[in-house]
Residue, then its C-alpha position, 0 to 999 in steps of 0.5 A: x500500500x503506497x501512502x504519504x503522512x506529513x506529520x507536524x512533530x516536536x522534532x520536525x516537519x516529517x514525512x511518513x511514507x511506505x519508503x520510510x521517513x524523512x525530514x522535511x524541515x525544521x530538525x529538534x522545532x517544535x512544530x505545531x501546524x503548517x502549511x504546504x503550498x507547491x512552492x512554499x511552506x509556511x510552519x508553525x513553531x514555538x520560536x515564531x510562523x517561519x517561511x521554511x523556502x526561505x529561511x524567513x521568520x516572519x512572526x516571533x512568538x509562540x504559534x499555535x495554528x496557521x490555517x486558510x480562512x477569510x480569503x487569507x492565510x492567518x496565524x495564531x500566535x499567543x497573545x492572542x494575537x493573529x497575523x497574516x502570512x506577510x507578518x501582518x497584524x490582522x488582531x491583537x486580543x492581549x487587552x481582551x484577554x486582560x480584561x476578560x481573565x483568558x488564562x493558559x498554564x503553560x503562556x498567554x491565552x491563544x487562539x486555537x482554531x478558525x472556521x468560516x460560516x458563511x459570512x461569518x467566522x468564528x476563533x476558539x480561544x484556550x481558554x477563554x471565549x469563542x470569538x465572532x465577527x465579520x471577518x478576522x479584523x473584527x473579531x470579538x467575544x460571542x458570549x460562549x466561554x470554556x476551554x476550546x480546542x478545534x471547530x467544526x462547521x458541518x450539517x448546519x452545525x458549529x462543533x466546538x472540540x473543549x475539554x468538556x467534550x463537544x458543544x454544538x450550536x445551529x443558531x451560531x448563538x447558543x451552544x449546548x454540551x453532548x452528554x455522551x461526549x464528556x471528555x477531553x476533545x481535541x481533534x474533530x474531523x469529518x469522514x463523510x457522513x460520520x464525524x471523527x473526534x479525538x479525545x485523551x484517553x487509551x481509547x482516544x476515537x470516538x464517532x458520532x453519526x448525527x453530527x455531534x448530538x450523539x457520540x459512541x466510542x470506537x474500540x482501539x486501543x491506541x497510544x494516548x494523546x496529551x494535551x496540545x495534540x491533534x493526532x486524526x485525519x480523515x482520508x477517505x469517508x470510511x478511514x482515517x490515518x491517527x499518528x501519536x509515537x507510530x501512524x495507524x491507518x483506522x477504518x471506521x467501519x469495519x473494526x479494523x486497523x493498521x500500523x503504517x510506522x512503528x515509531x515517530x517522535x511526539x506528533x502536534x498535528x496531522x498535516x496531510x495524508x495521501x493513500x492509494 
């Protein structure tokens, strides 16, 4: 079986594939996410948002996610604040998180995740409010506070993954928390008509089949994610690859599951995944 995995680690951007592994950049960095582009890639580390091609750091401080959203590229340094990938300011929320108590244990509050609805786009924040606005410029405080992780925007839906489990809103106003979800999420991905998320525990998958009202866990037993990771990502609309110390090829449906690599160092962020 030919396949690709580029894992965001914390030694490294590294290709996973069924030659073996290799590095892409960045030996000994912690990297939290990344973006590859055909002609460019733009990681997300401890030091800063760095544009490997050309050695460039373009962002100093700590970065937690860099994603495509609001027609643009923007990045998630703490602060909170967020940058375009020229360096720009778009926001600086450290007043905010003064004024509202945002705490982190390990650094100032930062934003974990953007998503787009609409006309409209949404920013979690650890841990503080779910920010709502316009656009990214005009970002500001939606009234929901917890301790968020990763969204989701599907079947009409707004999943926020938080260490309480999985809220879910369709009015984008109120949320509600899944009994059945009650754990720490992280990851939540969607795999065709199931959603996929990741909470931390030895059996860290679960899958919902109602767009995050209900949740039933899948039975793998599966190295333990911590906190910080998110280890999933769908390949296909029955499989998905999990990568925490080895690469797990998982199929949702049939109960099965396959080891692609035996070892890899501590993984932040599933980036890409290609299979054949």
């Amino acid at each position: 079986m030919a396949f690709r995995v580029v894992l965001a680690t914390d030694d490294g951007l590294l290709e996973v594939s069924d030659r073996g592994t290799k590095r892409i950049c960045c030996r000994g960095a912690s990297i939290m996410d990344a973006l590859i582009r055909e002609d460019w890639t733009l990681v997300c580390t401890e030091e800063g948002v760095v544009e490997v091609d050309k050695g460039m750091k373009i962002v100093e401080g700590s970065c937690w996610r860099v994603k495509e959203v609001d027609n643009q590229i923007v990045a998630s340094v703490e602060g909170p604040r967020l940058f375009s990938s020229k360096g720009e300011i778009l926001g600086d929320y450290t007043g905010t998180a003064s004024e509202r108590g945002w705490h982190f244990p390990h650094g100032p509050a930062h934003v974990t995740d953007l998503v787009q609805v609409g006309e409209m786009v949404f920013a979690s924040v650890e841990e503080g409010d779910l920010l709502v606005g316009k656009s990214v410029r005009s970002l500001s405080p939606s009234g929901f506070r917890e301790d968020q992780h990763n969204l989701l925007y599907t079947g009409s839906r707004l999943l926020i993954a938080t260490a309480s489990g999985v809220y879910t809103s369709e009015d984008l106003k109120s949320f509600s928390l899944s009994p059945s979800s009650r754990g720490y999420f992280h990851a939540l991905e969607q795999c065709g008509d199931l959603i996929l998320g990741q909470v931390m525990r030895s059996i860290p998958l679960m899958i919902s089949r109602d767009f995050g009202l209900t949740w039933e866990s899948l039975p793998y037993p599966l190295p333990r994610p911590t906190f910080g990771q998110t280890s999933v990502k769908c390949v296909d609309e029955r499989r998905a690859v999990y990568a925490n110390e080895s690469v797990y090829l998982v199929d949702l449906y049939r109960g099965s599951l396959t080891q692609l690599s035996p070892e890899v160092p501590s993984v932040n962020r599933v980036i890409e995944v290609h299979l054949n």
